[in-house]
N, C-alpha and C positions, 0 to 999 in steps of 0.2 A: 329728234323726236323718237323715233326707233330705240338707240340707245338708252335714253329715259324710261321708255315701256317697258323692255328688257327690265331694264333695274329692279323697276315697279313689282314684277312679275315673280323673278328670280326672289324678291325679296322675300316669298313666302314659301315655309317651309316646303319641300319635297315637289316643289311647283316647277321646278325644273326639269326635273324628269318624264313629266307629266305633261309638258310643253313640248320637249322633244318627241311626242306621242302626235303632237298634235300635227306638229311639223312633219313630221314621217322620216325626218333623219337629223339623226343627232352630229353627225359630222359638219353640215349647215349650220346650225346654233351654235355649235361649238368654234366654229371660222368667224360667225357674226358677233360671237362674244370676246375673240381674241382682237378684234375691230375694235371694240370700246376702249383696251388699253392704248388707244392714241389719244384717252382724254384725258390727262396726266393731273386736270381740275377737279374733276371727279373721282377721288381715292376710294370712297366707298362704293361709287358703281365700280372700278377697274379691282378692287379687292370682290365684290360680287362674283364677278366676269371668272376671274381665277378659280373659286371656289366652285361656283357652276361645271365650268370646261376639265375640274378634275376628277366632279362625279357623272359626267356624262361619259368619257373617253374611258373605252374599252383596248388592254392591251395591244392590241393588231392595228388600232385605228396607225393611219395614214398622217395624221396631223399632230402623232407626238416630238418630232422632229421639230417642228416651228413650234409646240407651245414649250421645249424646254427653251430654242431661242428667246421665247419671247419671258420665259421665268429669270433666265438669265439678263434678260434688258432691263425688268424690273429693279434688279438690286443695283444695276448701273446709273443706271437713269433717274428712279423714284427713290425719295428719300423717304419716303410717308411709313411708318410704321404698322400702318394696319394694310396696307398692300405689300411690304414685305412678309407680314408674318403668313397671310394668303397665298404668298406664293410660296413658303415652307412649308404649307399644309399641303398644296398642291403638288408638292415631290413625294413628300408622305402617303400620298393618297394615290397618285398615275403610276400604275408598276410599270416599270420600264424607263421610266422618265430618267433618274439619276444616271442613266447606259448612255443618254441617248444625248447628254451635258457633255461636251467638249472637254478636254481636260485643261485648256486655258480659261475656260469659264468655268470651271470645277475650284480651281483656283481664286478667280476674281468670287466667287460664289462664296467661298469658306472667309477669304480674305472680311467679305463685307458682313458676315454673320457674326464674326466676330468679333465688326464696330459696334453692333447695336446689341450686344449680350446684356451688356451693362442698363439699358433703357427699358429692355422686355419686362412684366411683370412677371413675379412669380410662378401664377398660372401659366404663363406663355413659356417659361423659359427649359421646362422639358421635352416639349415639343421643340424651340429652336436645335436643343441639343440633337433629338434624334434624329434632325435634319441633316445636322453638320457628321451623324456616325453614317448616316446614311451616303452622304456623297464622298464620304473618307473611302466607307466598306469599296465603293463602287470604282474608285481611282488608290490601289496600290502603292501606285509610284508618284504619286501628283506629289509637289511641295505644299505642305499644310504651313506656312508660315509661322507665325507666333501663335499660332492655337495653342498648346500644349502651356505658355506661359499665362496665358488668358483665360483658358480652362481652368489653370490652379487659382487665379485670382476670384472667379465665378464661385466654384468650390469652398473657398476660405469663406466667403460670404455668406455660401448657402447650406453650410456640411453639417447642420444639425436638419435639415429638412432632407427625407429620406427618399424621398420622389426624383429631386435634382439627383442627389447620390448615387442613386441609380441608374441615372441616366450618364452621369460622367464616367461612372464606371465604365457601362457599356460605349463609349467613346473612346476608353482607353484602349478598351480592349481592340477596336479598331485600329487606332493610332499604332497599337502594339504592332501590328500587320504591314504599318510603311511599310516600307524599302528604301523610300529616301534619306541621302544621309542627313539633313540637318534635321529632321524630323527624329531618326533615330540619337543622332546628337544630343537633342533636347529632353527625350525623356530619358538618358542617361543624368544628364546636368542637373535637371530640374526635379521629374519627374518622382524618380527613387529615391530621392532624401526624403522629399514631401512626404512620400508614402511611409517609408521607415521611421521618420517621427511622430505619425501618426500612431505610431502604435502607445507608448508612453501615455496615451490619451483614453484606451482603454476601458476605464475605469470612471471618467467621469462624462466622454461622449461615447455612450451605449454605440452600437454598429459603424463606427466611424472604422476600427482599426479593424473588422471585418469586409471592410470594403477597400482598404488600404491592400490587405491582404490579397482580395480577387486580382487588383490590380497590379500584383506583382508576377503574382502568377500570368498575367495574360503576357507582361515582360519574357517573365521564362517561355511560355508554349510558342508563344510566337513571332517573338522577335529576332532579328538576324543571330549568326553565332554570339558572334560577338558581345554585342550588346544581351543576350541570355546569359552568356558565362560571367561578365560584371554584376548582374543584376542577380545571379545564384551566387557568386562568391559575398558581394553584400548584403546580401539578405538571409544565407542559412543560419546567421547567429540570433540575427533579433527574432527571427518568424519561431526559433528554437524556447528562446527565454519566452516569449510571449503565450507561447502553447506549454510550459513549463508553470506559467506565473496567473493563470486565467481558467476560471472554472464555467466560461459562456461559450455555448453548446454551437451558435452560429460561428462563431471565432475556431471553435476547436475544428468544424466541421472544413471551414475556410483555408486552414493549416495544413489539413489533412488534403485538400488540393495542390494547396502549394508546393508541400513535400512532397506528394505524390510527381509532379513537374518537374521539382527536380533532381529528382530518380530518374526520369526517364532522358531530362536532357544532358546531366552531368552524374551520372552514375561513375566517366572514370576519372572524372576528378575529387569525388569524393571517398575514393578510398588512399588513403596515408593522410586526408587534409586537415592541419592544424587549424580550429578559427577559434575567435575570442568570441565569445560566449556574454553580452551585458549579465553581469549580477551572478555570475556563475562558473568565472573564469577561463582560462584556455581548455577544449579537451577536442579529442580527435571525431571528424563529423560523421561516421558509420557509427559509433557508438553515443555518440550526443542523441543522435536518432532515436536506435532502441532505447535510451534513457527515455525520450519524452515520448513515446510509445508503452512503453511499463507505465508511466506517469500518467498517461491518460487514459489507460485501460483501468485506472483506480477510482476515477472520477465518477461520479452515479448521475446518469446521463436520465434518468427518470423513465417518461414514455417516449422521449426523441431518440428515435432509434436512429434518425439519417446519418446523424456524427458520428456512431458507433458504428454504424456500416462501412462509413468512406473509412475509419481509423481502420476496421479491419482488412477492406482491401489496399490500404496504403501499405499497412504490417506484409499482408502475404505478399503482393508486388514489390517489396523492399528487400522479403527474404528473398526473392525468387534471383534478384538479379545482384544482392549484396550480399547473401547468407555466406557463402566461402571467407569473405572478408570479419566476418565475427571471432571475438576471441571467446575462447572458453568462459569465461566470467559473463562476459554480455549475452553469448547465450544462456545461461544459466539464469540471470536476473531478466529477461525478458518473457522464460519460459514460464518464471515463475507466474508472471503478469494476466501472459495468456493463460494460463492454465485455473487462475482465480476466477476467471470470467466465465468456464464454460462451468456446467450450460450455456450455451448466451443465449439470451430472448427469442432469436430468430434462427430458422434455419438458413439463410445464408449468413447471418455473421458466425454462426456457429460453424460452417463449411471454412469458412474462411480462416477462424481460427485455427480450427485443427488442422489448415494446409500450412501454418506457422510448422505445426511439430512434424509434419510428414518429408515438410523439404530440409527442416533440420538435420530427420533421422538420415537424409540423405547426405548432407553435406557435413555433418559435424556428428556422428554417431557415435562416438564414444561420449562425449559430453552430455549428450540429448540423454542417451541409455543409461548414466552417472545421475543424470538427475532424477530420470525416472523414477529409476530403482531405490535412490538412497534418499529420497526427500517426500513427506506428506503433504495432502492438499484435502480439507474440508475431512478429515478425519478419516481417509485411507491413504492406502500407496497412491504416491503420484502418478504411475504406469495406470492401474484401476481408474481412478479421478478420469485419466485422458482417455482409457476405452470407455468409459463406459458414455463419452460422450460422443465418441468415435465411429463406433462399432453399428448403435443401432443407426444411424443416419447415413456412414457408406454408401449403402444401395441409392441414398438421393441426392448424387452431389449431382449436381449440376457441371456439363461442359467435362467431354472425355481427355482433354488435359489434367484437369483435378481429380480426376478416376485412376489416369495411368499413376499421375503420380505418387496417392492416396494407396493404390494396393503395391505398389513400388517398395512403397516403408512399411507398410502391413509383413509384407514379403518376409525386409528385411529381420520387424519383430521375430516372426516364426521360426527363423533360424536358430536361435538360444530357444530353446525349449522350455530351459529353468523361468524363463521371462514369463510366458505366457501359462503353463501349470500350475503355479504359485498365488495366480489373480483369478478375480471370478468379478465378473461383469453385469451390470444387471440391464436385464435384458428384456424386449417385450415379449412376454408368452402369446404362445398360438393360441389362439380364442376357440381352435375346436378340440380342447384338452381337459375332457370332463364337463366342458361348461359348453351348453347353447347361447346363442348371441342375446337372448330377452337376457337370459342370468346374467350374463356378464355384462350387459347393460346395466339390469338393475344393481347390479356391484360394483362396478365401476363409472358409470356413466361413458362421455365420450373418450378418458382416457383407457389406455390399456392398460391388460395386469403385468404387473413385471416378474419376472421370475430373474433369479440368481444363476448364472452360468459360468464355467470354466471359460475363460480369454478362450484359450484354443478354439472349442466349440463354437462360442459367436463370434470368433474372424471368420470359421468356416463357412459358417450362414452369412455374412457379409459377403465376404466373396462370392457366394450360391450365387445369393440375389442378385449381386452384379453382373455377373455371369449373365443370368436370365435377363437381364437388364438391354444388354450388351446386345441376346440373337435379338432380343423383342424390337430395338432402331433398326439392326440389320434387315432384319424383314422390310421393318417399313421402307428402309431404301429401298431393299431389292423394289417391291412392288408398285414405287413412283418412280424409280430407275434411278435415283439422288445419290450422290457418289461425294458431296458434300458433307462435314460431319458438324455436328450441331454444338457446338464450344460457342455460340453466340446464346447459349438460355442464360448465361448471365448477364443480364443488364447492365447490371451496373460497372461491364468492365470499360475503360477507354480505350480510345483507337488505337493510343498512342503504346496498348502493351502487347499490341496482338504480333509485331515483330518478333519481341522479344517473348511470346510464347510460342515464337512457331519455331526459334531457336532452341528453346529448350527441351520442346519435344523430339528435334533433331538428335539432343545430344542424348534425350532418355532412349531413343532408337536406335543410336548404335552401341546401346552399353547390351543392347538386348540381342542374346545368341541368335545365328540366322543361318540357316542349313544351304545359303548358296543357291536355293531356287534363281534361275536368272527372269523368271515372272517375278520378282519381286519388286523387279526394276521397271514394272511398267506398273503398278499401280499407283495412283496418284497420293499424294502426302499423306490426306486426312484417311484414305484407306489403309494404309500402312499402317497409322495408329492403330486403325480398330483392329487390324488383321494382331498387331504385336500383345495389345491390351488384351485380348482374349486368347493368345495365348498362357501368356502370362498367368491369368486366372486360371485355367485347365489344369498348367503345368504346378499349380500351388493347390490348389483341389486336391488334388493327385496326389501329392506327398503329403499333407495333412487329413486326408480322411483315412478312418479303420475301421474295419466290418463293427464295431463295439459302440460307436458313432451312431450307428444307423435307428436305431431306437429312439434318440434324442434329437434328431436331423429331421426326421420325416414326418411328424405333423406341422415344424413349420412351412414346408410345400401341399400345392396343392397335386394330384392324379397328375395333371399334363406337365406340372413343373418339374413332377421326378422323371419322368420319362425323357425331359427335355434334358435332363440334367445327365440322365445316364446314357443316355445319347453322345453328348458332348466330352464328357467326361471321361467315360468308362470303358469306351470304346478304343 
């Protein structure tokens, strides 16, 4: 009778929680509702009972230990389908609960989810999925069975419905995390052909071979060595042709993940490596790269900037860690690419671009300087074209790795003279230059005026600005005490580069002269940087500015910025 009234009770919406009010402890209710699953007759009161006890139990309670046993009895014991699907919601729903499943019933758990895939309705059947990524996420190491063959058969049936799609996705991406070997077995066997045939499909099932794609990628991020280097050597050709042969902005965006992964997990296997190319033939994979990099930097990506952003941080993290490996020809034909595109729309794909030409001028400087000089872009010099998209934005890169680097190659322009006296850059004029800000309002609106400047002159004020850039952080550390340097204001970088940029600021710090201070040795990494980087600037101040200068220098500062400047500078 108890039981029955329960049901009755429970049956009405949000009545639950409202009973456990009345009761004055939900841990009671919740023990007298784990009691009803001994009525094995009553599938809809013991699917109640579950559904109840997963919105009453608060993380900490005491009785998530017996209600995963008893979620685990259910799929043993109960055959009924509307109490198994109660109890997937009920893991969905108790945080803690997937922890708290034995890993032999994590097992027998996955085992029996993936007898009844087949029987769920559509509705039901993303939820079963997120059940089954949810107790994969939670056991590592556990043996997933034939999931992974069952998953492609669910998949095949439902790959035009974009909900499931997503949810298998996100499955995979777990699976990708096993550790187990038959697990990692199967999505070598099975797994990766599925997926690379899918691509071919392209064209007439919209977001199929973008989801193909995630899934490759979650292969490369995170699965054992092993099985990443199979899964990279198989897949740089087609993910190649298919980002070569497709103009859909989610696909290109997807690509641009993928390459990005594996750049980071097999960056040294891809320099000298031969692959076959579908539709395109043999060519070597650091330059197949910048091929579809040039190739997609042509595409007119509209107002979806997200593809254009991942393309350019995939461009500037591919120069960063393969640029040595380019030949003279593929920098040239890549430079050209980038250099079509700036402007670009945003100021970080535009940061990003222009760190394509700064780590070149680093690595491959006679080429970069060759192209510069001897080729036009949008009806100037190519060198002009690249400052003038350069020069006024400096002062706002973002993240003092792309600053060191950025006035590194500035540097290096300055040294040829002939280079930068020859171009004239156009540049934002000072607004307090004859004109009060109404006028220049009403003349311009919110853009500024641009004025016409010698390259020289606006690296100079590039530099200023960074310079003043540079004390204005400094201070604010000193005065929160933060000894931390801010290279995380880019968002959109991955976890996965931040090794490989704490390397290269290494190597940029000991190219940079050092007077032998033995205090050098006790400052931490990210000070070092700023202490080298503002050197740097000082010592290039210094040799590019002349008393004749000064006249065209000082109304773009304000009273304290020349003082700060002559301060730092002049001293």
């Amino acid at each position: 009778i108890n039981a029955e009234y329960m049901g009755i009770v429970i049956n009405r919406q949000s009545s639950a929680k409202i009973f456990s009010k009345v009761i004055g402890n939900a841990n009671d209710l919740v023990q007298r509702l784990l009691n009803v699953l001994a009525y094995p007759s009553n599938p809809i009161l013991q699917s109640r009972s579950l559904l109840s006890s997963g919105e009453l139990l608060d993380p900490s309670s005491t009785l998530i230990p017996e209600l995963a046993q008893r979620v685990v009895g259910v799929f043993t014991t109960q055959s009924h389908l509307l109490v198994r699907l109660s109890a997937c919601k009920c893991i969905l729903t108790v945080k803690g609960l997937d922890q708290s499943i034995p890993e032999a019933g994590a097992v027998a758990l996955v085992n029996s989810i993936c007898s009844m895939l087949g029987n769920v309705t559509e509705e039901s059947l993303s939820m079963t999925l997120a059940t089954l990524t949810r107790i994969v996420k939670s056991k590592p190491g556990m043996d997933t069975g034939t999931l992974t063959t069952n998953l492609l058969s669910v998949w095949s049936e439902h790959k035009t419905d974009p909900l499931v799609t997503e949810s298998v996705v996100e499955l995979y991406n777990a699976l990708s995390q096993n550790k187990h070997p038959s697990t990692v077995q199967q999505l070598q066997q099975n797994v990766l052909p599925t997926a690379l045939s899918l691509f071919q499909q392209h064209n007439t099932l919209p977001g199929l071979a973008e989801h193909a794609v995630d899934i490759i990628t979650s292969l490369i991020k995170y699965s054992s060595d092993g099985c990443a280097s199979i899964t990279f050597q198989s897949a740089i050709g087609p993910v190649c042709a298919l980002l070569l042969d497709t103009d859909d902005h989610s696909i290109c965006q997807s690509g641009c993940m993928c390459l990005r992964a594996m750049v980071w997990r097999g960056k040294e296997q891809l320099a000298g490596l031969q692959i076959d190319v579908p539709g395109h033939g043999k060519e070597e994979a650091v330059a197949l790269m910048m091929k579809v990099f040039a190739n997609m930097l042509t595409k007119d990506y509209g107002e979806t900037q997200m593809a254009l952003n991942s393309l350019g941080g995939l461009i500037k993290q591919t120069i960063q860690d393969l640029g040595s490996k380019l030949s003279p020809e593929t920098v040239c034909s890549l430079l050209e690419a980038v250099l079509n595109k700036l402007p670009a729309p945003n100021s970080l794909l535009n940061q990003r671009l222009v760190m394509v030409f700064a780590h070149l001028l680093l690595t491959h400087s006679v080429a970069t300087l060759q192209f510069l000089l001897q080729t036009k872009c949008k009806d100037k010099r190519s060198i002009e074209s690249l400052l003038c998209s350069w020069l006024p934005h400096q002062q706002d890169f973002a993240g003092r790795c792309d600053r060191l680097i950025s006035v590194r190659a500035l540097v290096e322009l300055a040294k040829d003279s002939s280079i930068l006296s020859e171009s004239k850059v156009d540049f934002p004029a000072p607004r307090n230059l004859g004109k009060t800000r109404s006028v220049t309002r009403q003349l311009y609106g919110n853009k500024r005026e641009m004025t016409s400047l010698p390259s020289r002159l606006a690296l100079l004020i590039a530099l200023c600005k960074t310079l003043l850039i540079e004390k204005d952080e400094e201070d604010a550390e000193d005065n929160t005490d933060a000894i931390e340097s801010k290279d995380d204001d880019d968002d959109e970088e991955d976890e996965e580069s931040e090794d490989d940029e704490n390397n290269l600021l290494s190597g940029l710090l000991d190219e940079v002269d050092s007077d032998g201070d033995e205090e050098e040795f006790y400052h931490p990494p990210s000070t070092m940087v700023n202490i080298q980087l503002r050197d740097l600037l000082k010592q290039s101040i210094r040799s590019l500015v002349t008393p004749q200068d000064f006249s065209v220098l000082m109304p773009y500062f304000s009273e304290s910025e020349r003082s700060t400047l002559h301060q730092l500078v002049m001293t």
